[in-house]
Backbone and ligand atoms as CSV (ligand in chain L), in Angstrom:
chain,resi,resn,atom,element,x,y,z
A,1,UNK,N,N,0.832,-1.203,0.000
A,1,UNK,CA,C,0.000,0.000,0.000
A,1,UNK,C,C,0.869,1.256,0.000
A,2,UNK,N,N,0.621,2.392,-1.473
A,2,UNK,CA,C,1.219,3.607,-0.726
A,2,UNK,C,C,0.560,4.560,-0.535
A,3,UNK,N,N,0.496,5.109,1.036
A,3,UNK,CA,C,-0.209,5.867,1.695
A,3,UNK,C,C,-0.084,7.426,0.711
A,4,UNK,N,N,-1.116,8.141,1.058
A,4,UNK,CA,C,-1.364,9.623,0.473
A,4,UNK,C,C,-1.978,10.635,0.893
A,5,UNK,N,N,-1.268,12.036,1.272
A,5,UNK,CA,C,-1.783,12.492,2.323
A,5,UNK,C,C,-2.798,13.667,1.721
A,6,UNK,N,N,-4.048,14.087,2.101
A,6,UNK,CA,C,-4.794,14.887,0.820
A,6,UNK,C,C,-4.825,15.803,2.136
A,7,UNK,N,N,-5.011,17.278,1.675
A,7,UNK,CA,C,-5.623,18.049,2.736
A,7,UNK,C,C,-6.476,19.339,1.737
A,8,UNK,N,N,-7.597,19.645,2.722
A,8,UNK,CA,C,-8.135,20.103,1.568
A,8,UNK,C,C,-8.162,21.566,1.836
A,9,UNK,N,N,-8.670,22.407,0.927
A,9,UNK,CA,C,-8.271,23.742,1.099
A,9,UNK,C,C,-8.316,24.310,2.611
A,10,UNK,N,N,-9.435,24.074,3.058
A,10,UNK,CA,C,-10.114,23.862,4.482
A,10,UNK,C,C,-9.126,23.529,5.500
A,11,UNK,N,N,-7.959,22.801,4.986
A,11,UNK,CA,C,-7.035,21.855,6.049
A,11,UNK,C,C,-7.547,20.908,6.913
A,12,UNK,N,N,-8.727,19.830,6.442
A,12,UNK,CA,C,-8.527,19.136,7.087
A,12,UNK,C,C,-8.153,17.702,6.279
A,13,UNK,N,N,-7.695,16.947,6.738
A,13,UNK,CA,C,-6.522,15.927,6.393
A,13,UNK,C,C,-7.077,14.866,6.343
A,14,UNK,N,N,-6.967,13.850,5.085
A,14,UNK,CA,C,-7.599,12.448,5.191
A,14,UNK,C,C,-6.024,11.459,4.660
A,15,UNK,N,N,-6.017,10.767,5.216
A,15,UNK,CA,C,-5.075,9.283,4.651
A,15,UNK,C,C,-5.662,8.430,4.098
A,16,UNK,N,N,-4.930,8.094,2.819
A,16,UNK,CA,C,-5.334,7.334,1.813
A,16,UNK,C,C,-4.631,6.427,1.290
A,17,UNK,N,N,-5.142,5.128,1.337
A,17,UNK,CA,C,-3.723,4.360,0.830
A,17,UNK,C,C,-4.129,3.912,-0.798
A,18,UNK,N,N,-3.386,3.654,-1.746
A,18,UNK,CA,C,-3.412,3.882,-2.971
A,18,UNK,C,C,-1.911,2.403,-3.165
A,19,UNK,N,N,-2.439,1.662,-4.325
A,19,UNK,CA,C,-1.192,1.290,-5.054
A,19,UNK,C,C,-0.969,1.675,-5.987
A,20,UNK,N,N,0.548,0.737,-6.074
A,20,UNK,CA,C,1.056,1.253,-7.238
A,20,UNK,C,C,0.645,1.109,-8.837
A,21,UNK,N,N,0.781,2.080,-9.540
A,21,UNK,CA,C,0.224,2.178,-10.751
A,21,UNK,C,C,-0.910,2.745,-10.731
A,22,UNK,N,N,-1.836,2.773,-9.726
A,22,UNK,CA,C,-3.248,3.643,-9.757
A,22,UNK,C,C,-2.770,5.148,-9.934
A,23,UNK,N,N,-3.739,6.018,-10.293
A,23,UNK,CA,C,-3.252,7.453,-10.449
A,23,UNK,C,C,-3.581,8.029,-9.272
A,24,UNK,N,N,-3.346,9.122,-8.985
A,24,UNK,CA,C,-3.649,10.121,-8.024
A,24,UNK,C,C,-5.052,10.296,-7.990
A,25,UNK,N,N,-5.799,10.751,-9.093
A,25,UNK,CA,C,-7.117,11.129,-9.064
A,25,UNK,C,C,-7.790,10.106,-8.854
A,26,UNK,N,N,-7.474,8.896,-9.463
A,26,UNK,CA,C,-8.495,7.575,-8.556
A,26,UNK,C,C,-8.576,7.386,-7.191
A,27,UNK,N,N,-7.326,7.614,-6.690
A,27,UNK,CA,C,-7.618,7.530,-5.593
A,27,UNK,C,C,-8.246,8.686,-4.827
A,28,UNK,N,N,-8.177,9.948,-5.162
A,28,UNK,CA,C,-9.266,10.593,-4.335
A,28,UNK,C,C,-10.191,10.891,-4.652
A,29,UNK,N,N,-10.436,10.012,-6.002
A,29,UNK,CA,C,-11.872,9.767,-5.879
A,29,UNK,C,C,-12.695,8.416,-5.132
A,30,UNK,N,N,-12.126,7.618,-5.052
A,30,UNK,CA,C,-12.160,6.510,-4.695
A,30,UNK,C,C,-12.445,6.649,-2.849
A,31,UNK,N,N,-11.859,8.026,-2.373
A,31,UNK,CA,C,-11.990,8.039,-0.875
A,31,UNK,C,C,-13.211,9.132,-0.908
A,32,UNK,N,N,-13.576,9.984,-1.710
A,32,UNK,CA,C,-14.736,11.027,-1.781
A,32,UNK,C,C,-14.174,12.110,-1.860
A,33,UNK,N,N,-12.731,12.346,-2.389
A,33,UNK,CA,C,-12.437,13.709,-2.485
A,33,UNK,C,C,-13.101,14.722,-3.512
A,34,UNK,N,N,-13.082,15.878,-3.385
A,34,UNK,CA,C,-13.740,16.370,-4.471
A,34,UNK,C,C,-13.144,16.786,-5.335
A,35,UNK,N,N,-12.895,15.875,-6.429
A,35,UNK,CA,C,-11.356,16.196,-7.885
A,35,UNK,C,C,-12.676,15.891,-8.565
A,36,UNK,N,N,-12.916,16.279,-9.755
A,36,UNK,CA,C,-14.098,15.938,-11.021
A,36,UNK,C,C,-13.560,14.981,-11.678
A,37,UNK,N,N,-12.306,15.466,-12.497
A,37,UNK,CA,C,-11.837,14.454,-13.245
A,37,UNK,C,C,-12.464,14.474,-14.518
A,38,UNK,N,N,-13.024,15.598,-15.196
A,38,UNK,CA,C,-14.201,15.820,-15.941
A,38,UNK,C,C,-13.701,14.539,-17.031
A,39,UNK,N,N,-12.907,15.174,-17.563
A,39,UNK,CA,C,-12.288,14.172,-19.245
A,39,UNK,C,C,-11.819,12.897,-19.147
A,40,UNK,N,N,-12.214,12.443,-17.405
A,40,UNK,CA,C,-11.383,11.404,-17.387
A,40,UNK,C,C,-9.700,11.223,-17.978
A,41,UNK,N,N,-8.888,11.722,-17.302
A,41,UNK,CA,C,-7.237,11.624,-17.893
A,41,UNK,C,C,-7.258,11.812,-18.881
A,42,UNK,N,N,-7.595,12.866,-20.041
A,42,UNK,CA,C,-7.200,12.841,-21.507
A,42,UNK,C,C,-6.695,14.169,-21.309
A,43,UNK,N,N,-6.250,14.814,-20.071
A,43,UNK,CA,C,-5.722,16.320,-20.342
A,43,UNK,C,C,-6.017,17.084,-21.109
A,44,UNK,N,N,-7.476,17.343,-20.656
A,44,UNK,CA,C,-8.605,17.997,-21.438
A,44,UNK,C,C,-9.322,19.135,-20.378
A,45,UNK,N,N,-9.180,18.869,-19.278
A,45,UNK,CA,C,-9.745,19.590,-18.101
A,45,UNK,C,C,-8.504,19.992,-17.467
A,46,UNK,N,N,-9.320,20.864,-16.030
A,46,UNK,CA,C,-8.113,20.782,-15.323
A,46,UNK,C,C,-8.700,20.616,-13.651
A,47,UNK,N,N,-9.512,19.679,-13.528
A,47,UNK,CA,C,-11.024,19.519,-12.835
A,47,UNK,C,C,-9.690,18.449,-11.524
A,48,UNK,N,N,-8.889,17.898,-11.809
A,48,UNK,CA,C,-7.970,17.418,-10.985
A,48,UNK,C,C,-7.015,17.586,-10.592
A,49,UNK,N,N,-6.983,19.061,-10.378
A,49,UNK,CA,C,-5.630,19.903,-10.434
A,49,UNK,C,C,-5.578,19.721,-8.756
A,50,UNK,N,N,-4.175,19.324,-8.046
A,50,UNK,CA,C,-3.853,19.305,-7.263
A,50,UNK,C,C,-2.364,19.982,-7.026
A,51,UNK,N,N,-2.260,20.385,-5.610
A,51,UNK,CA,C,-0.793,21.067,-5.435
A,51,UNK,C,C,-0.178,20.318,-4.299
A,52,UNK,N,N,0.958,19.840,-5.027
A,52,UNK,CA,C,2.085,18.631,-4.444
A,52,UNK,C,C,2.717,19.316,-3.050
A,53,UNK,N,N,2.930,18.879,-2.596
A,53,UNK,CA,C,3.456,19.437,-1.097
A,53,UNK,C,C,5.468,19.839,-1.590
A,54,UNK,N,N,5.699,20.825,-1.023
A,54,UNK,CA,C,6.995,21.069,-2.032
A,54,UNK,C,C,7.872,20.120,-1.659
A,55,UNK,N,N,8.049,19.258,-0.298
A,55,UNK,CA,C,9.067,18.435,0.098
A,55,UNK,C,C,8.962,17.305,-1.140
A,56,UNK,N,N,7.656,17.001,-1.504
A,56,UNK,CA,C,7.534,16.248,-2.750
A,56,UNK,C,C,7.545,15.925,-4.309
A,57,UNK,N,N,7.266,17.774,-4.239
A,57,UNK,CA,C,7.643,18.136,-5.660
A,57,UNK,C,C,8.551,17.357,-6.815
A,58,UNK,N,N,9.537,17.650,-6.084
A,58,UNK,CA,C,10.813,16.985,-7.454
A,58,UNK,C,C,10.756,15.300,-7.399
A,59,UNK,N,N,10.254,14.950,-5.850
A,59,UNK,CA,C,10.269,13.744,-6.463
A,59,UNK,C,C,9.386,12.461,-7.846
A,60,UNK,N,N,8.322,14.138,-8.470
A,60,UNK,CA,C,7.402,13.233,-9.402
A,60,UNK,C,C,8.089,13.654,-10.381
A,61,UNK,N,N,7.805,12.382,-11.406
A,61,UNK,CA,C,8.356,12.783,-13.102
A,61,UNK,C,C,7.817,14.242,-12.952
A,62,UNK,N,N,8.827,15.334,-13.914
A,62,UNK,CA,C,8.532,16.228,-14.896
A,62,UNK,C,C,6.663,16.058,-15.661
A,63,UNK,N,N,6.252,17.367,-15.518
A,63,UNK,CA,C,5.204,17.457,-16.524
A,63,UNK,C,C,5.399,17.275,-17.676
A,64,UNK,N,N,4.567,16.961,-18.884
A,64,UNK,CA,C,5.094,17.474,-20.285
A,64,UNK,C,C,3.984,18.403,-20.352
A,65,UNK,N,N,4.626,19.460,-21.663
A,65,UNK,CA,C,3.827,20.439,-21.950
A,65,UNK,C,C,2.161,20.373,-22.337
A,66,UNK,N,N,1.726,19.540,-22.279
A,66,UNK,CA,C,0.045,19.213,-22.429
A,66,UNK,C,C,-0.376,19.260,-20.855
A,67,UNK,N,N,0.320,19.111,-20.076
A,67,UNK,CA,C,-0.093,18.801,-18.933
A,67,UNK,C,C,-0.335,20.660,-18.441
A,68,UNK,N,N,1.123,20.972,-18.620
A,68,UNK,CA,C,1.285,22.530,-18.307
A,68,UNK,C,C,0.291,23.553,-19.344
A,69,UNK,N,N,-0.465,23.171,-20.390
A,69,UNK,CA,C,-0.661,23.595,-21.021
A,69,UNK,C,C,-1.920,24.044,-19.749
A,70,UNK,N,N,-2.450,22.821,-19.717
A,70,UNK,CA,C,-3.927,22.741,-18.720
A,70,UNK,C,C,-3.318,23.357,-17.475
A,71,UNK,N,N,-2.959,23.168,-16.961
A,71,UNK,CA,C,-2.762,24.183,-15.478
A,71,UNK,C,C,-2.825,25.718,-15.980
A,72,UNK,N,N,-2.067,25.946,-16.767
A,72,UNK,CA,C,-2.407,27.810,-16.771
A,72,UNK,C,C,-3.717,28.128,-17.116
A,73,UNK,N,N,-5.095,26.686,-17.551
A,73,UNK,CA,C,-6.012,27.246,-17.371
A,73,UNK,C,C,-6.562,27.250,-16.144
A,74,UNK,N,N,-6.190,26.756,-14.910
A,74,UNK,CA,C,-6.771,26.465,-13.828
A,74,UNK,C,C,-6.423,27.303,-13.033
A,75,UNK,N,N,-7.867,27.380,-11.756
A,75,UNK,CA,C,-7.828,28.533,-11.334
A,75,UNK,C,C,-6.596,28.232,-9.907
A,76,UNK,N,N,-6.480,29.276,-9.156
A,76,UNK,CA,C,-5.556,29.084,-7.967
A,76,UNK,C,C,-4.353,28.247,-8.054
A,77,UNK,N,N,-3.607,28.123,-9.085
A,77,UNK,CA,C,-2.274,27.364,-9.942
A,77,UNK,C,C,-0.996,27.814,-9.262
A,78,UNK,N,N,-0.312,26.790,-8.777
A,78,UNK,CA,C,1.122,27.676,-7.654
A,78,UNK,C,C,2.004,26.643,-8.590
A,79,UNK,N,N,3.151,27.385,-8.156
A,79,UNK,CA,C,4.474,26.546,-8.867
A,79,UNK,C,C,4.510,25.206,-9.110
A,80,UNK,N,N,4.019,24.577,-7.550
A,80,UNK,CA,C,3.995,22.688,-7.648
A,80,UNK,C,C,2.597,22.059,-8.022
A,81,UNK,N,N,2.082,22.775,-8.216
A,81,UNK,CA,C,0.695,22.843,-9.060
A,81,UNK,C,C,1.102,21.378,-9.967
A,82,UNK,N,N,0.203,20.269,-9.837
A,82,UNK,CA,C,0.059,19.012,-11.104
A,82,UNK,C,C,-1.150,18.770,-11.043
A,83,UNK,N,N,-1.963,18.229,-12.301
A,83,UNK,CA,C,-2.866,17.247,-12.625
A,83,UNK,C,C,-2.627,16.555,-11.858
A,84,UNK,N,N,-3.874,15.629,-10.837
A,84,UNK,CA,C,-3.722,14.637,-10.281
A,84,UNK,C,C,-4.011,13.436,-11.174
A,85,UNK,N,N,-4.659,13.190,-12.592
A,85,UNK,CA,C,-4.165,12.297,-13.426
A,85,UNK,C,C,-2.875,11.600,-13.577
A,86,UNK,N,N,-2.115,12.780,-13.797
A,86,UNK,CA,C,-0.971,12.075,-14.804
A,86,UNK,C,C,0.220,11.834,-13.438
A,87,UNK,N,N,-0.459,11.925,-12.161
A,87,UNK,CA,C,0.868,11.363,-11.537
A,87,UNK,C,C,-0.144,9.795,-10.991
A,88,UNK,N,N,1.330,8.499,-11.119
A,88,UNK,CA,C,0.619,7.562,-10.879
A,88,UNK,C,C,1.711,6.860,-9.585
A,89,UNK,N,N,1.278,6.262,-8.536
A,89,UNK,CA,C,1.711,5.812,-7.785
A,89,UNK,C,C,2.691,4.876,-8.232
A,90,UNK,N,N,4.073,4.943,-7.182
A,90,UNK,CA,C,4.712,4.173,-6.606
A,90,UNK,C,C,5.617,3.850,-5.496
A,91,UNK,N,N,6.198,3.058,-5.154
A,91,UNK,CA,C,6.738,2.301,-3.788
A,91,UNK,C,C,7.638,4.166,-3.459
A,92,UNK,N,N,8.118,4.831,-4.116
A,92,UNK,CA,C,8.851,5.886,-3.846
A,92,UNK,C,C,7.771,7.360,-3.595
A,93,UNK,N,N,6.984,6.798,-4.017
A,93,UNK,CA,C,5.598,7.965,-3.256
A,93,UNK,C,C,4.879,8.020,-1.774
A,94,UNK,N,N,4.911,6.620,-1.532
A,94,UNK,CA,C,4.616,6.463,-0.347
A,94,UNK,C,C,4.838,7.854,1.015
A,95,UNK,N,N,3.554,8.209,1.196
A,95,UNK,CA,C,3.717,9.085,2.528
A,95,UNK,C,C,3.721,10.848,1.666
A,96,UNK,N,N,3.164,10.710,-0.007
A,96,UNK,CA,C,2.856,11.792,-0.472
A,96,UNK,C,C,1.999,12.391,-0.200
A,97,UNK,N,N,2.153,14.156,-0.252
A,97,UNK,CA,C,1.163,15.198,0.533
A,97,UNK,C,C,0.555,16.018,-0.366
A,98,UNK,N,N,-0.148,15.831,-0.835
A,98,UNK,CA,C,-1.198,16.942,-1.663
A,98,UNK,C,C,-1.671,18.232,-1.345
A,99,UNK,N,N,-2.205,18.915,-1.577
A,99,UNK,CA,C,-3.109,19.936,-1.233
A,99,UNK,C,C,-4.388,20.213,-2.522
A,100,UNK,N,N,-5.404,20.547,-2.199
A,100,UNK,CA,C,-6.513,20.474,-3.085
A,100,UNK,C,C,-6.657,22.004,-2.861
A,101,UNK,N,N,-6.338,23.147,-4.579
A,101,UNK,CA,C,-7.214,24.180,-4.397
A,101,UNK,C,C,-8.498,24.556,-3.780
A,102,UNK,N,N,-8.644,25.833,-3.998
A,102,UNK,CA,C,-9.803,26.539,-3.248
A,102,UNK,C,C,-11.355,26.060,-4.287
A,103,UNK,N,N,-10.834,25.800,-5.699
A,103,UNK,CA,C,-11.548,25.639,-6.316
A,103,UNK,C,C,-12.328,24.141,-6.040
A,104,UNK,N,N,-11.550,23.438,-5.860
A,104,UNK,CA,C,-12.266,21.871,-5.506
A,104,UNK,C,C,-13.147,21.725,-4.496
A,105,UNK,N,N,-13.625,22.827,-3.736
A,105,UNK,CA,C,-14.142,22.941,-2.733
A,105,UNK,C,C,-15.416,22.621,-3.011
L,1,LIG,FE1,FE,-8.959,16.063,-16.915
L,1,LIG,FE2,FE,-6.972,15.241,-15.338
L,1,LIG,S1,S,-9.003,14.555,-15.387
L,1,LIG,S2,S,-6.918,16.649,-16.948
């Protein structure tokens, strides 16, 4: 299991355990977070925009530019700003910290 820490704009904090290969957005949808996920992963929305906790930042692959394309449409967008699609769990994520814009509220 790798655990995942969501907190939501609000700050309050849920643990989530997630394996590997599942994406980010399944899993908080999967616990009731509120990510839309409109396009379902085709980086078409930006309805699963989450902000990585910075201690965690570098440790996810690089965006590619489709990904970044969609964040500058999304609202409340900070530096560590990712799609929670396109990041997908593994054994080196374990104990990752999210934050969910104001918008997911
Ligand atoms: Fe639409 Fe992630 S679900 S970009």
């Amino acid at each position: 299991m790798i655990k995942v820490t969501f907190i939501s704009a609000d700050g309050d904090v849920q643990e989530i355990n997630g394996v590997e290969g599942q994406s980010l957005l399944d899993i908080a949808q999967a616990a009731g977070q509120p990510l839309e996920g409109t396009c379902e992963s085709q980086m078409a929305c930006s309805t699963c925009h989450v902000i990585i906790d910075k201690d965690w930042f570098d440790k996810l692959p690089r965006s590619v530019e489709d990904e970044e394309d969609m964040l500058d449409q999304a609202f409340f967008v900070e530096d560590n700003s990712r799609l929670g699609c396109q990041i997908f769990m593994r054994e080196e994520l374990d104990g990752l910290t999210v934050r969910l814009a104001e918008e997911s509220e």
